[in-house]
C-alpha positions in Angstrom: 0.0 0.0 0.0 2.5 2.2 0.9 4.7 3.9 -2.2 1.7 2.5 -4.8 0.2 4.8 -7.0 -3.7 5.1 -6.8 -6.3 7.1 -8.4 -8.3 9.5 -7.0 -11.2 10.9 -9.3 -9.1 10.1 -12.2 -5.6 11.6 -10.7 -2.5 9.9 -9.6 -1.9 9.9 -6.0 0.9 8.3 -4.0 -0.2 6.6 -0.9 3.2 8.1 1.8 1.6 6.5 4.8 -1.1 4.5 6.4 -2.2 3.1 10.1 -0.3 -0.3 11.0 0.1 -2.4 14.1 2.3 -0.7 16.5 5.9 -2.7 16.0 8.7 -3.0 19.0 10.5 0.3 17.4 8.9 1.8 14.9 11.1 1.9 11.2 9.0 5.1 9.7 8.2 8.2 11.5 5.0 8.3 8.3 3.2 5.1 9.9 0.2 5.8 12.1 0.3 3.3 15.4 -2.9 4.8 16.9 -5.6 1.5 16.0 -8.5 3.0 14.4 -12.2 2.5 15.8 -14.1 -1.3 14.6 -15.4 0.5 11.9 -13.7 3.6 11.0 -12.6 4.6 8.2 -8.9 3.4 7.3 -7.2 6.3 6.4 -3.9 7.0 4.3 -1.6 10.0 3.7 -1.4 10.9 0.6 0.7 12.8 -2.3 -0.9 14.6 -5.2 0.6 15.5 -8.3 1.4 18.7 -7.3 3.2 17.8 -3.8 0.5 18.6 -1.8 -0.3 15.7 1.2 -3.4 15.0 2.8 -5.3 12.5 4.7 -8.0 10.5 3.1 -9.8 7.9 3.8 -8.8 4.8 1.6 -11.9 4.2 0.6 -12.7 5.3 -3.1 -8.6 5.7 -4.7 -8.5 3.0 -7.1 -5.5 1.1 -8.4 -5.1 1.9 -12.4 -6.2 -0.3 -15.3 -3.4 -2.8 -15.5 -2.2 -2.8 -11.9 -5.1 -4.9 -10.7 -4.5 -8.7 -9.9 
């Protein structure tokens, strides 16, 4: 998930970070160990063309044709 290219209405976007299970010490400063609610949303952090970063939830960015398998 993380580093994969997505689209969002159309747009590439680059997912830069998401919410994983806490580890013993943490590798990424960019990883969320916070665990969401049962049935939040899941969330990710993520680029736009331009270099602006948001969060969004994960729901509705699509992988492009070809990339599916």
């Amino acid at each position: 998930m993380i580093g994969r290219t997505y689209l969002e209405r159309g747009q590439p976007v680059v997912a830069v970070s998401r919410w994983q299970k806490p580890a013993a010490e943490p590798d990424s400063p960019l990883v969320w160990t916070r665990p969401p609610r049962r049935h939040a949303p899941r969330n990710v952090l993520i680029e736009r063309g331009d270099g602006s970063r948001t969060v969004r939830p994960f729901r509705g960015l699509r992988l492009p044709r070809g990339k599916a398998s």
